[in-house]
C-alpha positions in Angstrom: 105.4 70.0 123.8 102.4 68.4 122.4 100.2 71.4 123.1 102.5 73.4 121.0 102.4 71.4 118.7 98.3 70.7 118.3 98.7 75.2 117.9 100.8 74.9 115.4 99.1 72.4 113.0 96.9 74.6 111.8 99.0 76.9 111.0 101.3 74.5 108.9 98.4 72.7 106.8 97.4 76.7 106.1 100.4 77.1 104.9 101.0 74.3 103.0 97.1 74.0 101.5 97.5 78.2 100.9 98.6 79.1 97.1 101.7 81.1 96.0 99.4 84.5 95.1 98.2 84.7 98.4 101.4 84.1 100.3 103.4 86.8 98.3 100.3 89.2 98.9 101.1 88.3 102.7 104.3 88.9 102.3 104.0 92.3 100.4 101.3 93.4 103.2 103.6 92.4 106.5 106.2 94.1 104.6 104.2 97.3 104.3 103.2 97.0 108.2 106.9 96.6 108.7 107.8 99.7 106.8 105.2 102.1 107.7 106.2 101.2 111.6 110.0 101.9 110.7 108.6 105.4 109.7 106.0 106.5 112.7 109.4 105.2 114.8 111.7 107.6 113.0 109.0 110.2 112.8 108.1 110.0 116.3 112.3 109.9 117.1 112.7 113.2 115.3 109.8 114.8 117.5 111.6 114.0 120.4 108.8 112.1 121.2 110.6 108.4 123.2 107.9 105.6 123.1 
């Protein structure tokens, strides 16, 4: 548990030391990612093509 937790640390004060701006432009580009693989799925369902 406390190895998890020394990994995560970083992450948090990131976070936390990290402005607004740059979160929402980290939310708006992992949306995008998100999207764009919803599409090559769907795409690549419609092809017949099973991954």
């Amino acid at each position: 548990m406390e190895t998890l937790q020394q990994l995560i640390t970083p992450f948090t004060t990131a976070w936390y030391q990290a402005d607004s701006h740059q979160l929402i432009s980290f939310g708006i580009f992992f949306g995008a990612m998100w999207f764009i693989a919803m599409v090559v799925e769907a795409a690549l369902k419609k092809a017949g093509i099973e991954g």
